[in-house]
C-alpha positions, 0 to 999 in steps of 0.5 A, spaced: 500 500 500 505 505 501 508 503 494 501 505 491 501 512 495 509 513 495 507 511 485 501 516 486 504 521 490 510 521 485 506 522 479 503 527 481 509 530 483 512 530 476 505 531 473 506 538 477 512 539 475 510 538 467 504 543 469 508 549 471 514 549 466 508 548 461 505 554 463 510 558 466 513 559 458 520 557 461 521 552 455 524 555 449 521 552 443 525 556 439 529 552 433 535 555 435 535 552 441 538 545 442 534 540 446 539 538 452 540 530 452 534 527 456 529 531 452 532 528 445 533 521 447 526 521 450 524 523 444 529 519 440 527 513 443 519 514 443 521 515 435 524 509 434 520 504 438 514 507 434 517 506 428 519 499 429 512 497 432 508 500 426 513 498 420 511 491 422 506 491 418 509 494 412 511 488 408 517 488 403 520 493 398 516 490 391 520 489 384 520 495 381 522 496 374 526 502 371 520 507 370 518 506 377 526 508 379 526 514 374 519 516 378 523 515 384 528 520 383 524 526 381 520 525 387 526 524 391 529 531 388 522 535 388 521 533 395 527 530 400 533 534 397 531 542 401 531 538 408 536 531 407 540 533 401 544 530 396 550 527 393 553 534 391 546 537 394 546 541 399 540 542 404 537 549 402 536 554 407 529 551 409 533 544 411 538 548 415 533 550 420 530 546 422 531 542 429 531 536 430 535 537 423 533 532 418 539 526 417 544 525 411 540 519 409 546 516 406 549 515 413 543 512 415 543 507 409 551 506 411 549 505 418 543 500 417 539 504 422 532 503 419 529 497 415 526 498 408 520 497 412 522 502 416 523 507 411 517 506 407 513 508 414 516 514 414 517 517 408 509 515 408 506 517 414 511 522 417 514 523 423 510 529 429 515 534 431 521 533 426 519 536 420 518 530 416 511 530 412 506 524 411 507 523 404 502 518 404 495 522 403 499 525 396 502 518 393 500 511 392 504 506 395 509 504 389 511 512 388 513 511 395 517 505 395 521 508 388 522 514 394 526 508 398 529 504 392 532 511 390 534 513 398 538 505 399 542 507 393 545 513 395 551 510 399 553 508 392 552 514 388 558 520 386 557 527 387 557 526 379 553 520 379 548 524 383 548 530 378 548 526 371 542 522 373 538 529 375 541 532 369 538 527 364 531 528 369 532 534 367 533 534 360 528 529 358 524 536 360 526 538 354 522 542 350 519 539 344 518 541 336 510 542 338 512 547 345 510 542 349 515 538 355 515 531 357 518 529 362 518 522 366 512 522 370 508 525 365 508 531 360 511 538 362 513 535 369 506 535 371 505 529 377 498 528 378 496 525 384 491 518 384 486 523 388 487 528 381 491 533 384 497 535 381 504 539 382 509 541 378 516 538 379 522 542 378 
């Protein structure tokens, strides 16, 4: 019985303490700030598990073909690089601001710190509090496999590998004799969406 008590009594303390840093506004939530050590292995840790839980479910990577491949790169380019970077690609200025800043993903790979499972359950669902968006609700499954076929090649590719394959992406954007432009997704480089939204890669 006094352990019970001595449990509550304790929860309540730390639930007291919680409050009054809440409302008080003594926590700095800026970006700038860097979080101390207990704050970013709690959260690293609740990130972790969670992951590894849900991913179960997430079955393996398919067999993708070439086309799939190409598609995943445009996405990756259009949609990774501002935050993650590249081989030869810096993070942009939005990517350098953030915090928790958001890994190189060829060190991930390198390091073997998530499974293609893993992976595909965050490019698809995001993660709160990191800046990492859901892309789930915008593409269908088989773009966000490409996403992570193109993220476990990074650790193999060059600077000039990385450049060549986004030059002959861009290239193949080329104006055509009727003024139009196609690119690997579909003509003027316009993604439509299975829900029928569209945007433009650049």
């Amino acid at each position: 019985m006094r352990t019970v008590l001595a449990v509550l009594l304790l929860a309540l303390v730390v639930a007291g303490v919680l409050l009054a840093i809440a409302f008080s506004g003594g926590y700095n939530v800026a970006a700038t700030q860097p979080d101390g050590p207990l704050t970013r292995w709690t959260l690293s840790t609740i990130a972790d598990r969670s992951i590894g839980r849900h991913a179960r479910e997430m079955g393996a990577m398919p067999d993708l073909d070439s086309a799939a491949l190409v598609r995943g790169l445009d996405h990756f380019h259009a949609m990774c690089v501002d935050c993650h970077g590249a081989p030869g690609f810096e993070r942009s200025e939005v990517g350098e601001g953030l915090n928790p800043a958001a890994p190189d993903l060829s060190e991930v790979v390198e390091a073997g710190e998530w499974s293609d499972a893993e992976l595909f359950w965050i490019v698809k669902n995001g993660i709160k509090m990191t800046g990492m968006p859901a892309f789930g609700p915008t593409h269908g499954d088989e773009d966000l496999w490409s996403i992570v076929a193109i993220v476990k090649q990074l650790p193999e590719l060059s600077d000039a590998e990385y450049g060549t394959r986004i030059a002959e992406l861009r290239a193949s954007a080329a104006p055509r004799e009727d003024g139009m432009t196609e690119g690997p997704t579909s003509p003027a480089r316009v993604h439509v969406h299975e829900d029928g939204r569209e945007h433009t890669h650049e």
